[in-house]
N, CA, C and O atoms as a GROMACS GRO file, in nm:
protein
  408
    1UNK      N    1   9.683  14.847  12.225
    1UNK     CA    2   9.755  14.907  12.335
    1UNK      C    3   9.868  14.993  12.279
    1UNK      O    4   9.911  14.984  12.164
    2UNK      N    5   9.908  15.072  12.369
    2UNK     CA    6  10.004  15.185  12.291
    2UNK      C    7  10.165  15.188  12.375
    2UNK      O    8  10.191  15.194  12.495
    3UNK      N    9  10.233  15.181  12.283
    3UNK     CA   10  10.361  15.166  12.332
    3UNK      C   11  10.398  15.325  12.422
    3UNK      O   12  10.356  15.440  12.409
    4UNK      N   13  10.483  15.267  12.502
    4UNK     CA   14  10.570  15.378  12.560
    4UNK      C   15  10.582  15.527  12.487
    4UNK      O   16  10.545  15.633  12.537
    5UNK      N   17  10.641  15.508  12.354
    5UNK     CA   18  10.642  15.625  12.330
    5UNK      C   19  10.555  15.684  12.272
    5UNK      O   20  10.560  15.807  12.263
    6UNK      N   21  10.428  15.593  12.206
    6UNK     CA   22  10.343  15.694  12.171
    6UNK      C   23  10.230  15.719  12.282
    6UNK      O   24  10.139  15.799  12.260
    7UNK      N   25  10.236  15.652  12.394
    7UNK     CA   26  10.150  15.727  12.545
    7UNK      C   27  10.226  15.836  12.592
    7UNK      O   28  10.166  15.920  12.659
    8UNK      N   29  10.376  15.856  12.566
    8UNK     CA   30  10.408  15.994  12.599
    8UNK      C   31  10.388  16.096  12.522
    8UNK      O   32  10.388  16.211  12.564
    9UNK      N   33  10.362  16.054  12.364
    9UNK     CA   34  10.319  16.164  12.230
    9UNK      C   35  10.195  16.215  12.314
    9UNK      O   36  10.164  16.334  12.311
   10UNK      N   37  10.127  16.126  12.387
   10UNK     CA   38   9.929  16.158  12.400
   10UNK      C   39   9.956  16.235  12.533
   10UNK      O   40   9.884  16.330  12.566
   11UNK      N   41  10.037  16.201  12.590
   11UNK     CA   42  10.033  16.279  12.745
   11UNK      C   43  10.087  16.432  12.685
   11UNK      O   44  10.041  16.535  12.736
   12UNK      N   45  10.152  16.435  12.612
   12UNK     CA   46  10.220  16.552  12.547
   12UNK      C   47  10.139  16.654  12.512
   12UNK      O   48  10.143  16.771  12.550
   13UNK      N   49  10.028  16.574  12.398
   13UNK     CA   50   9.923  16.676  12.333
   13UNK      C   51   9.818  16.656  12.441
   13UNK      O   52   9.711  16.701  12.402
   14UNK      N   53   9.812  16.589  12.600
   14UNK     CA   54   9.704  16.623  12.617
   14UNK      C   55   9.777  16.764  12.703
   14UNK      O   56   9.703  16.860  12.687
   15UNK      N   57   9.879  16.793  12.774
   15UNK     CA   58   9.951  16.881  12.849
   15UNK      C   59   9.967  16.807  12.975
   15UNK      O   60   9.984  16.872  13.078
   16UNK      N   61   9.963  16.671  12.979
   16UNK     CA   62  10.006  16.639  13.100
   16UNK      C   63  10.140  16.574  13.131
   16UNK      O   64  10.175  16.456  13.127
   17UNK      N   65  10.206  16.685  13.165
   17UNK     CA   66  10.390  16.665  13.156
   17UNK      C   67  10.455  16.611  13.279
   17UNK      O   68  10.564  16.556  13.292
   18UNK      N   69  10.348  16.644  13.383
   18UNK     CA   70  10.361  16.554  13.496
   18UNK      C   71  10.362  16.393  13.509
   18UNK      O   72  10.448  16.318  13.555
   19UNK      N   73  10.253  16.370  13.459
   19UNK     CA   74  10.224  16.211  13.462
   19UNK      C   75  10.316  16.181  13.313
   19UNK      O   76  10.304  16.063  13.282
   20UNK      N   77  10.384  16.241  13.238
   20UNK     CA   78  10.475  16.183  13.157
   20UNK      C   79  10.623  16.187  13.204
   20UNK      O   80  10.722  16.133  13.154
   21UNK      N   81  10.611  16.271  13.320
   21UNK     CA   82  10.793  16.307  13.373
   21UNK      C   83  10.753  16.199  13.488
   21UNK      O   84  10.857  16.187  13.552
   22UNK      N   85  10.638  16.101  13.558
   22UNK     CA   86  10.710  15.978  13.634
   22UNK      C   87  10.603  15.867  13.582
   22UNK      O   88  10.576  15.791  13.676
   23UNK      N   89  10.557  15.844  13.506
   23UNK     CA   90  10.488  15.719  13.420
   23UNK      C   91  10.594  15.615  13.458
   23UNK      O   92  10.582  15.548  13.561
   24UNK      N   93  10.711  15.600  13.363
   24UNK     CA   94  10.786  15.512  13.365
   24UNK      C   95  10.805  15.443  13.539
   24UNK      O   96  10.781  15.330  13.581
   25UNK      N   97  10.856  15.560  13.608
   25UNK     CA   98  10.857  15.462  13.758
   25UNK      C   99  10.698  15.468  13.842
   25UNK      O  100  10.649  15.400  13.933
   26UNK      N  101  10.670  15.531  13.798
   26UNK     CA  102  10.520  15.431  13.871
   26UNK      C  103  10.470  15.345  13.802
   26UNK      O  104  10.390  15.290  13.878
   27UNK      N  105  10.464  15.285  13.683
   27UNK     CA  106  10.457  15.155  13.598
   27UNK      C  107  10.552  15.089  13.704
   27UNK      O  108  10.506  15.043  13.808
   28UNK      N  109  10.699  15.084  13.674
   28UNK     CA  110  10.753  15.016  13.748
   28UNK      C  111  10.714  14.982  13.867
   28UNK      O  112  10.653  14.877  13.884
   29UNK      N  113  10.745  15.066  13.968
   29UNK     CA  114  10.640  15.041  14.127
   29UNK      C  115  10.504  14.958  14.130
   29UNK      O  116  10.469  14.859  14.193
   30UNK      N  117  10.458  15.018  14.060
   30UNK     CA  118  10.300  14.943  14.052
   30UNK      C  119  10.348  14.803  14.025
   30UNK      O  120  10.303  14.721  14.105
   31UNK      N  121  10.444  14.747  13.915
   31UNK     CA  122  10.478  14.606  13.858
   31UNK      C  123  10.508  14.544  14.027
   31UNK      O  124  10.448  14.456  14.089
   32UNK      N  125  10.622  14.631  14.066
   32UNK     CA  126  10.680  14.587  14.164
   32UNK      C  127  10.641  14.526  14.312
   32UNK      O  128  10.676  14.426  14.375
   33UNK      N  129  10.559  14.628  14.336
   33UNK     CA  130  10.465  14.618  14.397
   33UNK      C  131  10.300  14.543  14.448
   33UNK      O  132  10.228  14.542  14.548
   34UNK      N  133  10.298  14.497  14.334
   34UNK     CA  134  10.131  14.458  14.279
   34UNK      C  135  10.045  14.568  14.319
   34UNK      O  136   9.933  14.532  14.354
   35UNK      N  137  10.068  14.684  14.321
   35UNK     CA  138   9.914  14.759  14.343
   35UNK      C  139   9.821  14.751  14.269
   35UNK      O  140   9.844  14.737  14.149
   36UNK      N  141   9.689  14.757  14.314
   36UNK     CA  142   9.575  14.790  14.246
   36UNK      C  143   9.630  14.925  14.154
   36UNK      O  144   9.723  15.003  14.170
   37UNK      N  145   9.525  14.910  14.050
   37UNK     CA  146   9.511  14.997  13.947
   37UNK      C  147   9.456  15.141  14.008
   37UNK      O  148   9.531  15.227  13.962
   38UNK      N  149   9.350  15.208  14.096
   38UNK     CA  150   9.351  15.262  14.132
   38UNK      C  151   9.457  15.334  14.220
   38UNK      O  152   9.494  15.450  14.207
   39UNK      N  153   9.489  15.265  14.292
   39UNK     CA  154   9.588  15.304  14.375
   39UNK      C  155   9.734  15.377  14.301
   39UNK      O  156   9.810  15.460  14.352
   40UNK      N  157   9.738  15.333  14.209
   40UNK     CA  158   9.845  15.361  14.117
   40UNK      C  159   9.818  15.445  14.004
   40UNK      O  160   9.904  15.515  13.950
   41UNK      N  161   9.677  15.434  13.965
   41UNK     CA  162   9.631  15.576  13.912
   41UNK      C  163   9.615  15.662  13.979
   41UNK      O  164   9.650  15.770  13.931
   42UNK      N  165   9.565  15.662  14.095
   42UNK     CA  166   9.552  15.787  14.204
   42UNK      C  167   9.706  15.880  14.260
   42UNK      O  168   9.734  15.994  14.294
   43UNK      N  169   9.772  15.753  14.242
   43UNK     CA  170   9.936  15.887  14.271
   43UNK      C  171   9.959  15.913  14.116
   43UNK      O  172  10.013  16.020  14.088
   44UNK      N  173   9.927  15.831  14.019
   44UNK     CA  174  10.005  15.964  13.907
   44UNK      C  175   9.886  16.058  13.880
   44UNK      O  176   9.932  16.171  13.862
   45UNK      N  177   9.797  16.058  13.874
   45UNK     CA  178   9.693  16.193  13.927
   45UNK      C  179   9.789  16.306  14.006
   45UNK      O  180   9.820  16.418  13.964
   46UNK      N  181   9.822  16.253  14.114
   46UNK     CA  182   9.879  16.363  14.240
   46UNK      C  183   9.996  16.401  14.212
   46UNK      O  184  10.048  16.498  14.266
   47UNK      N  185  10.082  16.295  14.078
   47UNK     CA  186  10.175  16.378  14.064
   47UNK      C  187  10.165  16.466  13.951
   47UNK      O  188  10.257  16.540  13.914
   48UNK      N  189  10.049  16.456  13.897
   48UNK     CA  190  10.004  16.590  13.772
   48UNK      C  191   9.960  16.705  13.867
   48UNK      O  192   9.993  16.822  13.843
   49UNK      N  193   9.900  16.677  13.952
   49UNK     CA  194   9.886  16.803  14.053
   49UNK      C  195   9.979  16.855  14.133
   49UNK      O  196   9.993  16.967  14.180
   50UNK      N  197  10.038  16.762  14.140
   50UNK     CA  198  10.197  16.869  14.189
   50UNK      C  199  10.304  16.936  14.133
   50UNK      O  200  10.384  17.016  14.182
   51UNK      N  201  10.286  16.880  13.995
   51UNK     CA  202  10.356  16.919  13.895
   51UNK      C  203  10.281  17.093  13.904
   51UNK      O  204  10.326  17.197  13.952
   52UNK      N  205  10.154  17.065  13.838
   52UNK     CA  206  10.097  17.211  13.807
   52UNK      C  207  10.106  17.277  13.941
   52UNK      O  208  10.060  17.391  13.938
   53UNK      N  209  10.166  17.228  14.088
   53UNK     CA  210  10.089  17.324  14.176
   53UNK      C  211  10.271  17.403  14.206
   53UNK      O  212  10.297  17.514  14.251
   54UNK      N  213  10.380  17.281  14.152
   54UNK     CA  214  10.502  17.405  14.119
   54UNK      C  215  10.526  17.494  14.048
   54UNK      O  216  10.609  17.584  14.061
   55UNK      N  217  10.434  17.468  13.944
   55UNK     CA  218  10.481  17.579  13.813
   55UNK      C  219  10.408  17.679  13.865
   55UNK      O  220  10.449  17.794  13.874
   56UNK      N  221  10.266  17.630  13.913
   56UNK     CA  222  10.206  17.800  13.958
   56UNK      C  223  10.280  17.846  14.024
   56UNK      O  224  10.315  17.956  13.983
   57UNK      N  225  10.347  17.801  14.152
   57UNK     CA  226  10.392  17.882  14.266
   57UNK      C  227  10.546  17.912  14.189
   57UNK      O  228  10.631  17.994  14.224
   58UNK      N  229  10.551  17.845  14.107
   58UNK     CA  230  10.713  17.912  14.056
   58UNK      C  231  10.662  18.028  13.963
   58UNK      O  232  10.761  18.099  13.945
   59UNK      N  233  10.575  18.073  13.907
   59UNK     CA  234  10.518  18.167  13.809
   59UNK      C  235  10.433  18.283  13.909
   59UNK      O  236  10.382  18.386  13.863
   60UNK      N  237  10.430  18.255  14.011
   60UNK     CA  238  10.340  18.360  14.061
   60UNK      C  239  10.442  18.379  14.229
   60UNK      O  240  10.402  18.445  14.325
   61UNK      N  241  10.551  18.317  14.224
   61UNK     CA  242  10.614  18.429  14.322
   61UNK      C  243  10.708  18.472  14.325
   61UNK      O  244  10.760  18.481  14.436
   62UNK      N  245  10.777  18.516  14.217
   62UNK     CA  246  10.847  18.613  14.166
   62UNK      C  247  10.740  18.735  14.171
   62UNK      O  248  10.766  18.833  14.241
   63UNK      N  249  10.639  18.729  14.110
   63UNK     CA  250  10.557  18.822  14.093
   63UNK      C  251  10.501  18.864  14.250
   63UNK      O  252  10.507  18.977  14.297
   64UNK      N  253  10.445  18.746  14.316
   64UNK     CA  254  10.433  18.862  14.431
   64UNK      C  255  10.521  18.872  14.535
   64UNK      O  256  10.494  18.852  14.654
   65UNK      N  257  10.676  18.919  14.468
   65UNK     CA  258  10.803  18.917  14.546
   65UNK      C  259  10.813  18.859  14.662
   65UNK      O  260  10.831  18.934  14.758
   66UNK      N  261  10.801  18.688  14.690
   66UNK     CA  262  10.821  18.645  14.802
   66UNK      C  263  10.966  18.587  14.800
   66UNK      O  264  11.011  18.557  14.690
   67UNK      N  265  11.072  18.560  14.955
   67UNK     CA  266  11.118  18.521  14.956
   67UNK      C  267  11.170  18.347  14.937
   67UNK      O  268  11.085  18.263  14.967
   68UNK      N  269  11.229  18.325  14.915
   68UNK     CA  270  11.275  18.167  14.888
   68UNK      C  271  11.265  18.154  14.719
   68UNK      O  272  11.295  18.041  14.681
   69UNK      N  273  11.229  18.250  14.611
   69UNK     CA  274  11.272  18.252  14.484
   69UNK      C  275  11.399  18.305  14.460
   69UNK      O  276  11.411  18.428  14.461
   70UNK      N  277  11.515  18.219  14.434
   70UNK     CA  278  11.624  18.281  14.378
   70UNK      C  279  11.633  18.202  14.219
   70UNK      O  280  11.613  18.097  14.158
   71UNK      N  281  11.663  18.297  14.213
   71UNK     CA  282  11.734  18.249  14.071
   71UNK      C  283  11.631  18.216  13.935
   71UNK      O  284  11.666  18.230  13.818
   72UNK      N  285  11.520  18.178  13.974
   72UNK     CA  286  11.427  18.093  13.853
   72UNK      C  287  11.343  18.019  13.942
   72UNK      O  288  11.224  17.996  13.921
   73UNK      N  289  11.423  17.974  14.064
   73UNK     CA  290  11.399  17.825  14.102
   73UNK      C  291  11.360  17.866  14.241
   73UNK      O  292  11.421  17.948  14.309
   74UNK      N  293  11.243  17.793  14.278
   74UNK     CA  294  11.174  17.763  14.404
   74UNK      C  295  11.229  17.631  14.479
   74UNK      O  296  11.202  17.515  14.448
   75UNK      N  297  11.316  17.675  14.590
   75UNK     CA  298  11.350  17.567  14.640
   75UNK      C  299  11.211  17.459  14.716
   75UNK      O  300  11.095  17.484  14.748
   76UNK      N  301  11.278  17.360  14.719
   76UNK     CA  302  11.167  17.211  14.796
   76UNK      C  303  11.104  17.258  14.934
   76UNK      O  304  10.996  17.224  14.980
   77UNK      N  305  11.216  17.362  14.999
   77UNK     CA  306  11.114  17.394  15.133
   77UNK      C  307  11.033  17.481  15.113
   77UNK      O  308  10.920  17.493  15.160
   78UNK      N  309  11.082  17.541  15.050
   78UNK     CA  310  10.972  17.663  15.020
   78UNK      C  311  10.822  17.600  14.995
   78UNK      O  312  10.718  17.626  15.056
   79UNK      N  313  10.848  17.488  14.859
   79UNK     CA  314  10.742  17.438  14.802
   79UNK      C  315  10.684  17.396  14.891
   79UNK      O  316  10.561  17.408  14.890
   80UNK      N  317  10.763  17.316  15.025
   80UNK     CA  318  10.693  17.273  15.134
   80UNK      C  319  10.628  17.368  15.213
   80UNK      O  320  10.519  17.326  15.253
   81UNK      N  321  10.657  17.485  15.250
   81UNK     CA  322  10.642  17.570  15.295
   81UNK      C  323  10.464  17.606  15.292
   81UNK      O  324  10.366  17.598  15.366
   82UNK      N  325  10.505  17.656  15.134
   82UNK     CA  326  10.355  17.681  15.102
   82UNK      C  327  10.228  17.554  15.098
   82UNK      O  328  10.106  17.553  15.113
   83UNK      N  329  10.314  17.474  15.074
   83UNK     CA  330  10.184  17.345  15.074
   83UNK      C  331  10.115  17.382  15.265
   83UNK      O  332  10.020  17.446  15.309
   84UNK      N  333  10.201  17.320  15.313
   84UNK     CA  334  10.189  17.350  15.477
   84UNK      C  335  10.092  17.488  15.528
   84UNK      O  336  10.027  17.513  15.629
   85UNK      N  337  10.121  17.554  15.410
   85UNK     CA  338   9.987  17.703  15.471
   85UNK      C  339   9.890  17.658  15.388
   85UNK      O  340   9.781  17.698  15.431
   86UNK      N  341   9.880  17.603  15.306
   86UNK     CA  342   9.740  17.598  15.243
   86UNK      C  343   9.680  17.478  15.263
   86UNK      O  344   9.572  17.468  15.206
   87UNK      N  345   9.726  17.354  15.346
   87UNK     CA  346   9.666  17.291  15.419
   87UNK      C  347   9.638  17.340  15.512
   87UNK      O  348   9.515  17.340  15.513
   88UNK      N  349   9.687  17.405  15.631
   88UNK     CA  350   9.679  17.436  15.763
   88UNK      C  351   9.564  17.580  15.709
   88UNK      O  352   9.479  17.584  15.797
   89UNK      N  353   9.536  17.679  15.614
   89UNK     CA  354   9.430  17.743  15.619
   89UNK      C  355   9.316  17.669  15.518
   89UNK      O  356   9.224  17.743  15.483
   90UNK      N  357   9.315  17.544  15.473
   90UNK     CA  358   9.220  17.470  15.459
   90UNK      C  359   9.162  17.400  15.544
   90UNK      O  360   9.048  17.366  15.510
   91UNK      N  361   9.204  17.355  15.668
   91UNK     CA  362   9.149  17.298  15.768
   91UNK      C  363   9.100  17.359  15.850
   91UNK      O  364   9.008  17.317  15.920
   92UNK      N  365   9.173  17.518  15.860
   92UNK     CA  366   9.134  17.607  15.932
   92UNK      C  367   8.943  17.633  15.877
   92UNK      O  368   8.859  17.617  15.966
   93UNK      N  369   8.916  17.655  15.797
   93UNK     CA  370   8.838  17.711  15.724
   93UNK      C  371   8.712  17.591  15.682
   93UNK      O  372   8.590  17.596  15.696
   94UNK      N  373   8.774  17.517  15.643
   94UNK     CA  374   8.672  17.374  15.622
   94UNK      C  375   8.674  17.260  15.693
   94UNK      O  376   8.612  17.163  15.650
   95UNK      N  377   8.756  17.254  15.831
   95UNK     CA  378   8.753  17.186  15.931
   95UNK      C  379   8.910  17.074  15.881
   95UNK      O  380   8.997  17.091  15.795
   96UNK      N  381   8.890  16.972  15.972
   96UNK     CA  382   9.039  16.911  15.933
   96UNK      C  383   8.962  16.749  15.860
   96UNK      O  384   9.029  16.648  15.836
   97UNK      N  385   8.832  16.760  15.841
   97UNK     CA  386   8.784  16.653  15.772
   97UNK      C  387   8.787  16.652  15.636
   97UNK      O  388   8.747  16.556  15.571
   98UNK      N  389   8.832  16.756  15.586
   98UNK     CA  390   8.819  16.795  15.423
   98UNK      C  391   8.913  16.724  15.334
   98UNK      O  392   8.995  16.662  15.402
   99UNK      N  393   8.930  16.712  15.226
   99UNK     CA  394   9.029  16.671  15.156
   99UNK      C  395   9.085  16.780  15.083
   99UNK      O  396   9.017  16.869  15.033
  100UNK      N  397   9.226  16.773  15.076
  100UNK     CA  398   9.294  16.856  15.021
  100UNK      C  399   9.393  16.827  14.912
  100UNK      O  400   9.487  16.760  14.955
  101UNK      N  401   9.399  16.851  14.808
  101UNK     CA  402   9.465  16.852  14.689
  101UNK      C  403   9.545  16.939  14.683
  101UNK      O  404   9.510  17.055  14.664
  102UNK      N  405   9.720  16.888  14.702
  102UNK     CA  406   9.836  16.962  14.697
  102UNK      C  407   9.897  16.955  14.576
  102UNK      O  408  10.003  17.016  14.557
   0.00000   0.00000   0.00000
């Protein structure tokens, strides 16, 4: 089994900076909690996908000059913002039975 810091060396070289920026408290939670193993693998999954789904939207809207980028930084509503249209034209489009990955 691999200690703490060398599962963050492996999350490192694999590029997953998400599930290494909240490992520590979802270990915790999960302890805390008793969740199943799935259940607790399935949110740090979602938080590697949310990780990557800020950096895109922080890297690609500057570029297509939208408002709510100041500075570097995409504020939380914004982020909310856009999640909220790309659910609402995913349901639009593939009905509201679909699953969606934010």
């Amino acid at each position: 089994m691999l200690t703490m810091p060398e599962t963050e060396h492996c999350l490192r070289q694999l590029c997953l900076s998400g599930v290494r920026d909240t490992l520590q408290t979802r270990v915790l939670q999960a302890q805390g909690a008793n969740q199943p193993f799935l259940e607790t693998f399935s949110l740090i999954l979602q938080d590697e996908l949310d990780c990557r789904q800020s950096r895109l939207i922080e890297r690609r809207a500057p570029v297509a000059g939208l408002a709510g980028f100041e500075g570097g930084v995409v504020s939380e509503a914004f982020l909310a913002l856009i999640r909220h249209a790309k659910l609402a034209l995913t349901h639009m489009w593939n009905g509201p039975g679909c699953k969606v990955f934010l």
